[in-house]
N, C-alpha and C positions, 0 to 999 in steps of 0.2 A: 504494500500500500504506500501511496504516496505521502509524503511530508512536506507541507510548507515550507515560507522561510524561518517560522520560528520554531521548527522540528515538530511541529502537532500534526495527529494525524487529522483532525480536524477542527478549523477553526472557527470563532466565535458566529460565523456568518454563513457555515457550512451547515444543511439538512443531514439530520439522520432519522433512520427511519422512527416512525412511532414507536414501535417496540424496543428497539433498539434503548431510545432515546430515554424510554420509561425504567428497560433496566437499569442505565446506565446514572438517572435520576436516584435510582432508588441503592444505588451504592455512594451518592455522594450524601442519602441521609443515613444510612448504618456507619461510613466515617467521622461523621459529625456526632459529637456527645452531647448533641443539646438537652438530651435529659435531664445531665448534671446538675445546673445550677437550680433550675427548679424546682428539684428535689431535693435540694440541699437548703435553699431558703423552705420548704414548706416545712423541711426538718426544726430550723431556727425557728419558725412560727408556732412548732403544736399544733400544726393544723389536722383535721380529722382526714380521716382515709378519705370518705367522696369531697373533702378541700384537694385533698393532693392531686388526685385524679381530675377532677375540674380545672386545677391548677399547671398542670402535665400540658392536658388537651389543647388548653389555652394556649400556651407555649408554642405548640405542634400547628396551630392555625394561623396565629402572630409569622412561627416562622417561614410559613408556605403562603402567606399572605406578603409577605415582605421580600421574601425572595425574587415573586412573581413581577412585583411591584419595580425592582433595583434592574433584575435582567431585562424586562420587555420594556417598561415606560421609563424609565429614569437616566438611571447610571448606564446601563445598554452594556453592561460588560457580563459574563456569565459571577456571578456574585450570589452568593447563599447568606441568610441573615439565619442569625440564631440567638437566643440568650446571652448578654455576657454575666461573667464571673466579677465582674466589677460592682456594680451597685449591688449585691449581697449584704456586704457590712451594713449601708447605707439601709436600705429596705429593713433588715432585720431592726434596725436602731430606732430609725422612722415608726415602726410598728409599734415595739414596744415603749418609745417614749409620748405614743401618742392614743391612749388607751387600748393596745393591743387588741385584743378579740371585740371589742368595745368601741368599734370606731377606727385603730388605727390603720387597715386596710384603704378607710376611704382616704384618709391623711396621704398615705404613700403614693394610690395611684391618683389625686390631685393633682399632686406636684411633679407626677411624671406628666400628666396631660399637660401642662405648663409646660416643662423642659421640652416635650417634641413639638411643640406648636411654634417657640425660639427656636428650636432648629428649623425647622421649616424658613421662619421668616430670614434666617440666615444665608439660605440657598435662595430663596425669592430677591434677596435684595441685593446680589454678586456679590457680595461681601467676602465669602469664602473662597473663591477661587483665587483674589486678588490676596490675602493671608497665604496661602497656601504656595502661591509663585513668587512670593515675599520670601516667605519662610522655610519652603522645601527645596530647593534644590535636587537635583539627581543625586547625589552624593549623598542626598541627610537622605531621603531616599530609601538607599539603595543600604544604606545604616539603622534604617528601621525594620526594612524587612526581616535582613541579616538577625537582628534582637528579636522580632516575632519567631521565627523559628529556635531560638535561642531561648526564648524564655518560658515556651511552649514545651520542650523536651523534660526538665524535672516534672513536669505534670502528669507526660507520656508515662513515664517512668515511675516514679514515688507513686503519686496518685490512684493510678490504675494498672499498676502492677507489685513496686517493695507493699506498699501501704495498702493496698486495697485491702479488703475483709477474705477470708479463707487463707489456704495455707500458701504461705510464699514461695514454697518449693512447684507446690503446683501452680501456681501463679505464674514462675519464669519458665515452665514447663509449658503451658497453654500458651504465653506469649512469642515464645520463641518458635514453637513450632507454628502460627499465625503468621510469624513475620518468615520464616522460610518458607511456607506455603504461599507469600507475596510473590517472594523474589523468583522462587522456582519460575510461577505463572509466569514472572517479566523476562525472565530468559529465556525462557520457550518463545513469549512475544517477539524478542529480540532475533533468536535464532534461527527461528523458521516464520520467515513475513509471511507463510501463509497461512501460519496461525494468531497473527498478533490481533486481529479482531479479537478472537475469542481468548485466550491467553493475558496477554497486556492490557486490553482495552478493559478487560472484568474483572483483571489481577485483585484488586481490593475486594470486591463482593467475596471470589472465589475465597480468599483465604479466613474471610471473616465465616463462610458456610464453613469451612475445614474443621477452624478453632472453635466452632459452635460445638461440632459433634466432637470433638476432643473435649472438650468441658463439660457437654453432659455425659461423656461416657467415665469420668473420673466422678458425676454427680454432685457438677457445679451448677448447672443448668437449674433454674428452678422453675418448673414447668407449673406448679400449683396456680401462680401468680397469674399465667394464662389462663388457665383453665376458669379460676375465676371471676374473670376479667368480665362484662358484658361486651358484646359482639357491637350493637350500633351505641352509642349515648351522646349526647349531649353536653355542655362544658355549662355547668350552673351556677358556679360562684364566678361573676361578670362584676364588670362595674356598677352594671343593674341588683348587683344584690349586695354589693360594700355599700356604695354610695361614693360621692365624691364630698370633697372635704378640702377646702386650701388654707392651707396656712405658709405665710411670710419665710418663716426659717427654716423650712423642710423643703420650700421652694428654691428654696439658695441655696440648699444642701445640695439638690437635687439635680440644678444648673453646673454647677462643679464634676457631680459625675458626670453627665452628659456633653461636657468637654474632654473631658476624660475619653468619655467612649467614640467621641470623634475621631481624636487621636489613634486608638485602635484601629476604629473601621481606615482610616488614611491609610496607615501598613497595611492593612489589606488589599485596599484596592492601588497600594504600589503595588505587593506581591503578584496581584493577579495580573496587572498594566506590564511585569517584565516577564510572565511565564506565558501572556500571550502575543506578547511583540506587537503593543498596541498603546498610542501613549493613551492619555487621556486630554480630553479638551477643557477649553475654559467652562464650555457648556453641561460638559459631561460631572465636573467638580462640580457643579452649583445644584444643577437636575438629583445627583447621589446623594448630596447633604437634603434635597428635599426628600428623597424616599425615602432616606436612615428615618427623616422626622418619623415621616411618616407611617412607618414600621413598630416604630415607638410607641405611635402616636394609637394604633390600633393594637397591639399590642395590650397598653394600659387601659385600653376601653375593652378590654376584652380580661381583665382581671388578672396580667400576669407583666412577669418583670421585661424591664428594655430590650430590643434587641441588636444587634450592633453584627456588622460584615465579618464572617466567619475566616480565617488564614488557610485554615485547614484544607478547604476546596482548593487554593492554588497549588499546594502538594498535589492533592487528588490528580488536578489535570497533569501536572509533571509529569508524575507516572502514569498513566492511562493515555496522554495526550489527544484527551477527548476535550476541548472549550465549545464547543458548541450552548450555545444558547437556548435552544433546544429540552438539551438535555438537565439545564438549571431549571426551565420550567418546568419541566416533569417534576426534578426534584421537587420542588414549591407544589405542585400537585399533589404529590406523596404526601408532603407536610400537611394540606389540610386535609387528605385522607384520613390520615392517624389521629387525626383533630377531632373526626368523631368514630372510627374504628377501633375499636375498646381490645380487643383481643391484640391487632397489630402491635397497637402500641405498649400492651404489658409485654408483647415478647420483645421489641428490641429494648426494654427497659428493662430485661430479664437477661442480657447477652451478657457475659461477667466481664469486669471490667479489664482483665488479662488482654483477652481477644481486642480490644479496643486499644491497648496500650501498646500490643506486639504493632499493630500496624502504625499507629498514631506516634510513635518515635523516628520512623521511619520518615513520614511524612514532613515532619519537623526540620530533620534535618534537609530535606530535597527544599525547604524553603528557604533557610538560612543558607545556602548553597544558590540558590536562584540570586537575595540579596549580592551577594559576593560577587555574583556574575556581574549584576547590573556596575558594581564598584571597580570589577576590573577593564570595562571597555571607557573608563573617562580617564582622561590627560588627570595626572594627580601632581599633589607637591607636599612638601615636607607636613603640613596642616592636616593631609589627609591622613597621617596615620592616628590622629587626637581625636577627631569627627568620627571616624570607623571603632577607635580603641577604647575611648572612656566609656559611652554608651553599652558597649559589652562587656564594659567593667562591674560600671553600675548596676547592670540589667542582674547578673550574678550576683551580685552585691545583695540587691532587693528578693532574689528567689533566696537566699540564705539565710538572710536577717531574722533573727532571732524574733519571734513571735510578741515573747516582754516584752522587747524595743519597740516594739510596733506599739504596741499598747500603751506604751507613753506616753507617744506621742499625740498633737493636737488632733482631734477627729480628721481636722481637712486635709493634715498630712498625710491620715490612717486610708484615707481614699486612692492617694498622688499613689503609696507603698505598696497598694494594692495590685496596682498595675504594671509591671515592669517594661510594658511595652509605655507607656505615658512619659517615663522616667527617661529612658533610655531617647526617646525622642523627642523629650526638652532640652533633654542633654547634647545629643546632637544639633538644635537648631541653633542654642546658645551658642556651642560650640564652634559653629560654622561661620556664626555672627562675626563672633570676636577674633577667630584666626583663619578665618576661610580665605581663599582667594578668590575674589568675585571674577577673573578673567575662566579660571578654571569652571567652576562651579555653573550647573546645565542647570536651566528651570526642568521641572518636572515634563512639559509640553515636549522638550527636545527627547526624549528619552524612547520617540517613535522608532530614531536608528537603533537599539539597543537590542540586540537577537540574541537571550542568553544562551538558548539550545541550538542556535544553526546548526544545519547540517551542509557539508560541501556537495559539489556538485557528483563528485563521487561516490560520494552515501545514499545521492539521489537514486542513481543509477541503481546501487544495489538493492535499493529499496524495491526497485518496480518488479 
């Protein structure tokens, strides 16, 4: 099969068939953990089983509502929204200092209706595109991505494999065979093109099916959780049933994060801008920050936490080198599937978190590897090894930092510490400020020459 210029076997603008397009959707939501955070705040709340479940589904329709929204009408790049892990603290804190079961629901999602309606008017008014070619550069860039994948791996790792729940032996035992039943896949891809459809293009589903039945055949699988799952339902705890609620300081707690999650979503949509050999326009910045709103924005009317541009999916295309656009709608179809498919959604919420960590390391590194590309095709000077170095200092720094510490410290800091992608890419743009070389240094817009994965003309050849 043939490859572009930027090595994909298909690009953002390419048809794949329906089916195809659905599988291939439906592996970039079994590599997404969007479950996580929502199940981790419903943990923090004490919320009852049919909260959590309402609260899951919610997530599940936010994310395939917003996806839909970023890839076809907005941001036009193939782009997955999901949950982030950042306003956690915030939510949880909001809740309980604003009469928890008692009201504090409506307090939280208030002032999230508030924060995406700001973002919105942020992309309405160009405001953001001109910050963003202020402030980013190719090189801060190409140093943020580098940190996303960098500060994504102790997650892959601790999270959902040393730390996960059950025994750690079988842990790196499930995970490890996960991640060689990836690679296998990609080398068959690799070595016989006339299997790389089936082979590479599904690498990720296939191995996440492998390490499924590896886990329940060791009786990691816990099947009850389906079984008692209902088949169709409904998402019931909405904003129609908290209420909404505004209050001033939870409003400006709230504002904070959601610059915050701007910041993320930005390395994302670099990530995905060098893995598809596509810059991004003035229009396309401004159009994104309107859909993040408004992702958010349904999201919180829909009783669940912010959503924000996922990293994860530009690993995905890496290896699969599927960007089709297409195939992110499907995904986003998937998501409001599961938004009311009761069974679907307890079994991939049922997959252990092994299976998800052997691939999700993997993926981690193919982005911070993409960053690095984008950093090795710019003219550089002595500045750039400070802009590239601190940022990945920090970024380490913050995934180590002692928990105490954290706790210290002022609330508004406890948000900044939360995020090591936030950190590392203030750091970077400070950085670039004060010691960059403005002749050097590309706006993001130039960054259309940048082809991390070319292939020569040679490779073509052998491809066909």
């Amino acid at each position: 099969m043939k490859r572009n210029d930027s090595g994909l076997l298909y690009g953002p603008e390419d048809k794949v068939s329906y089916f195809q397009s659905g599988l291939l959707g439906l592996q970039h939501v079994l590599a997404m953990d969007v479950y996580v955070p929502p199940i981790i705040i419903a943990g923090l709340l004490s919320m009852s089983l049919a909260q959590k479940t309402g609260f899951l589904q919610a997530a599940f329709l936010a994310c395939g509502i917003g996806t839909i929204l970023q890839t076809r009408y907005f941001m036009k790049l193939p782009v997955s929204q999901g949950p982030s892990f950042v306003p956690i603290g915030a939510v949880a804190g909001v809740y309980l200092a604003n009469g928890a079961a008692n009201g504090g629901m409506a307090t939280v999602l208030g002032s999230l209706i508030v924060g995406a309606l700001l973002l919105i008017l942020l992309g309405v008014s160009g405001v953001y595109q001109k910050i963003i070619n202020t402030l980013v550069p190719a090189i801060v860039g190409g140093t943020i991505i580098t940190c996303v994948g960098l500060s994504l791996l102790p997650s892959a790792l601790n999270d959902n494999i040393f730390k996960a729940s059950g025994n750690v032996n079988q842990n790196i035992e499930i995970a490890a065979i996960t991640a060689l039943a990836m690679l296998v896949a990609i080398t068959i891809g690799i070595r016989i093109p006339q299997l790389q459809r089936l082979f590479k293009v599904s690498s990720i589903i296939i191995a996440l099916i492998v390490g499924t039945i590896v886990a329940s055949m060791m009786g990691r699988f816990d099947w009850s959780a389906v079984n008692n799952a209902a088949w169709i339902s409904l998402p019931h705890f909405t904003s129609l049933h908290y209420g909404i609620h505004f209050s001033l300081p939870t409003i400006l707690t709230f504002v904070v994060i959601y610059m915050v999650l701007t910041t993320e979503t930005t390395g994302t949509w670099f990530a995905m801008s060098a893995v598809v050999g596509e810059k991004i326009t003035k229009k396309q910045w401004n159009r994104g920050i309107i859909g993040e709103g408004l992702s958010c924005l349904f999201a919180a009317l829909l009783g669940t936490t912010p959503m924000t541009g996922y990293s994860t999916n530009a690993g995905v295309v890496s290896i699969t080198g599927v960007a089709s656009k297409r195939v992110f709608v499907s995904a986003g179809i998937w998501f409001v599937v599961l938004g009311f498919f009761g069974k679907l959604s307890a079994f991939l919420s049922a997959v252990p978190a092994a299976v998800i960590g052997g691939i999700f390391s993997i993926i981690c590194v193919i982005i911070m590897l993409n960053g690095l590309n984008v950093i090795r095709n710019l003219a550089t000077d002595e500045s750039t090894i400070y802009v590239l170095g601190i940022p990945i200092v920090l970024t380490m720094a913050v995934i180590l930092l002692p928990a105490k510490v954290i706790s210290e410290t002022p609330q508004m800091v406890q948000y900044l510490l939360g995020s090591p992608i936030t950190i590392a890419a203030l750091s970077a743009i400070i950085i670039n400020l004060v010691m960059g070389n403005r002749k050097v240094s590309e706006s993001p817009e130039d960054t259309s020459e940048i082809k991390p994965t070319a292939v020569s003309k040679e490779e073509l050849a052998e491809s066909k």
